[in-house]
Structure formats: structure tokens, C-alpha cells
C-alpha positions in Angstrom: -6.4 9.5 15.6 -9.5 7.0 15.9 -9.6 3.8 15.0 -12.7 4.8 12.8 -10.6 7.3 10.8 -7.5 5.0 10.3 -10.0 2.0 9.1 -11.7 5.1 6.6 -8.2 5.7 4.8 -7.4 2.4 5.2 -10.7 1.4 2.8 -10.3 4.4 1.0 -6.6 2.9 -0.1 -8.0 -0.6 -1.1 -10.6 1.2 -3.3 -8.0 3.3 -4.9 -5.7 1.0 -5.5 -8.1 -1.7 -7.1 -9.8 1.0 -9.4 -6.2 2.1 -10.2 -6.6 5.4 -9.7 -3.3 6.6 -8.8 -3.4 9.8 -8.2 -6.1 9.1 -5.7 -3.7 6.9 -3.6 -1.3 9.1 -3.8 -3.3 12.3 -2.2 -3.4 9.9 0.9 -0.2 10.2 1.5 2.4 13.0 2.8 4.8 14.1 0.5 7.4 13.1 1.9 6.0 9.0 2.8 8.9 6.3 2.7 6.8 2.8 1.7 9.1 -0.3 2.2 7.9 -3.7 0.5 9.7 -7.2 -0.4 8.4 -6.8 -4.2 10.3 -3.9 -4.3 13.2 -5.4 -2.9 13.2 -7.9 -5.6 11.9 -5.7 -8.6 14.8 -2.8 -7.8 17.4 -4.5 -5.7 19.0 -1.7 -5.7 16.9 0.4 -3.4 17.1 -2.4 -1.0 13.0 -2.5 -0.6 12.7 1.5 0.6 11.0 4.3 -1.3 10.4 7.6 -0.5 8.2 10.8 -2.0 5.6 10.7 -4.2 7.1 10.5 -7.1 8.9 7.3 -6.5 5.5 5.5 -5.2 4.1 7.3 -8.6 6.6 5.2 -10.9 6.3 1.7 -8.8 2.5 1.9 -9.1 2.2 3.0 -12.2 4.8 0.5 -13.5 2.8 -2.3 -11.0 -1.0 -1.4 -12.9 0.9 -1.4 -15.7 2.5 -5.2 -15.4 -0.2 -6.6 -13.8 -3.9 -4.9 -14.8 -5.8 -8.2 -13.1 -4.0 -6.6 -9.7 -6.3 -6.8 -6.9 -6.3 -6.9 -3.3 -9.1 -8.7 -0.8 -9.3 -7.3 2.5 -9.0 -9.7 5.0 -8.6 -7.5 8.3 -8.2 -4.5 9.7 -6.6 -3.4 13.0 -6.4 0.0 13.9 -4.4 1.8 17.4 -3.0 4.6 17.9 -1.6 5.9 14.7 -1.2 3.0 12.5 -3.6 0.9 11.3 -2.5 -3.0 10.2 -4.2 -4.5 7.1 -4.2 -8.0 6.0 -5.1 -8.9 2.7 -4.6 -11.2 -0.2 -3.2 -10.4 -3.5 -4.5 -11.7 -6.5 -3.5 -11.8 -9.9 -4.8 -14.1 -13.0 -2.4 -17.2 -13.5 -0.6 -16.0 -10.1 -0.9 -18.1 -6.9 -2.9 -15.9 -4.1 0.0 -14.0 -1.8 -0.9 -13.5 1.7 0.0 -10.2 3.3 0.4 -7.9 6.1 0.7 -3.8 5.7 1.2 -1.2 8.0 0.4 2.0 7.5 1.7 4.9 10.0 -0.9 7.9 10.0 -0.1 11.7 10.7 -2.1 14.7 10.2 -4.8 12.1 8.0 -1.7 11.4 5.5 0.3 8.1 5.5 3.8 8.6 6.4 4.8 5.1 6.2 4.2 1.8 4.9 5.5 -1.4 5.3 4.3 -4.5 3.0 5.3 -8.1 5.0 4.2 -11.5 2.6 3.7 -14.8 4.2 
């Protein structure tokens, strides 16, 4: 896949996500996508940070615009090769501190299979 094409889902995820439109998100990924992410981790221990299918990154989004409506990401970079493209960007939230952060997204077949979410 091009880098071009991997950058193009890449910004169309930032836009859906910080319009909260959540069932635009989800239509960029497969079915069957696993997302992994520390918040996750801490929010439901017990799925030790790992999701999978649409319907579970449904209910942690939902529940995530829900919690936190002044959600927002800033894109700081993207890197696109081969088929993954590596965003950084910061989270904001209203009387949060900034969070920096790194995701990966692994692309087949234009849907997102994977993503990882790394803070530091």
C-alpha cells in the first residue's frame, strides 16, 4: 500500500474520532481488528489491554466520548511504510495534563487490522 493511502486513513481516523462519529471509525476497520492500548489496560484490567471485533472497540469508544466529550487528539506526525503507518499525537482533555502518544496502525486490504496505542 502507499504511503499516500496509509497517511489518507490515517487522517480520515483523526477526523472521525474528534467529530465522534463512531460508526465512521469503525468502517475503517476489519471486522475482525484487535486494538491494544495502556488506557485500556487500566480501565478493564481484565482484558489485559487487547480488544478485538467491532463490537468491543464499539463499547470502549462509545464509553471513552461518553467520559470524556472535550476528547481530542492533535496530530503531531505521521510515518507511513509498507503496511503500517505510525502516528504521533497528543491527547487532550479539559482539566487533563496533555498525554503524548505513539499509535500504530497495521493496514490490509484499506481496513485496519491492528492497533497499538504506546503513551510517553
Amino acid at each position: 500500500m502507499t504511503s499516500e493511502k496509509l497517511n489518507s486513513i490515517a487522517y480520515k481516523w483523526f477526523d472521525c474520532f474528534n467529530n465522534k462519529e463512531l460508526e465512521k471509525i469503525l468502517s475503517l476497520y476489519d471486522d475482525e481488528a484487535v486494538h491494544f492500548s495502556p488506557k485500556l489496560k487500566v480501565r478493564q484490567p481484565e482484558t489485559q489491554g487487547l480488544i478485538s471485533g467491532k463490537e468491543a472497540l464499539r463499547s470502549w469508544w462509545q464509553v471513552a466520548f461518553e467520559r470524556l466529550p472535550s476528547l481530542h487528539y492533535k496530530v503531531t506526525s505521521l510515518t507511513a511504510n509498507g503496511d503500517r503507518v505510525f502516528m504521533e499525537y497528543i491527547r487532550k482533555v479539559e482539566n487533563e495534563t496533555d498525554l503524548l502518544v505513539a499509535e500504530v496502525l497495521e493496514v490490509k486490504n484499506e481496513k485496519i487490522i491492528a492497533s497499538r496505542v504506546y503513551h510517553g
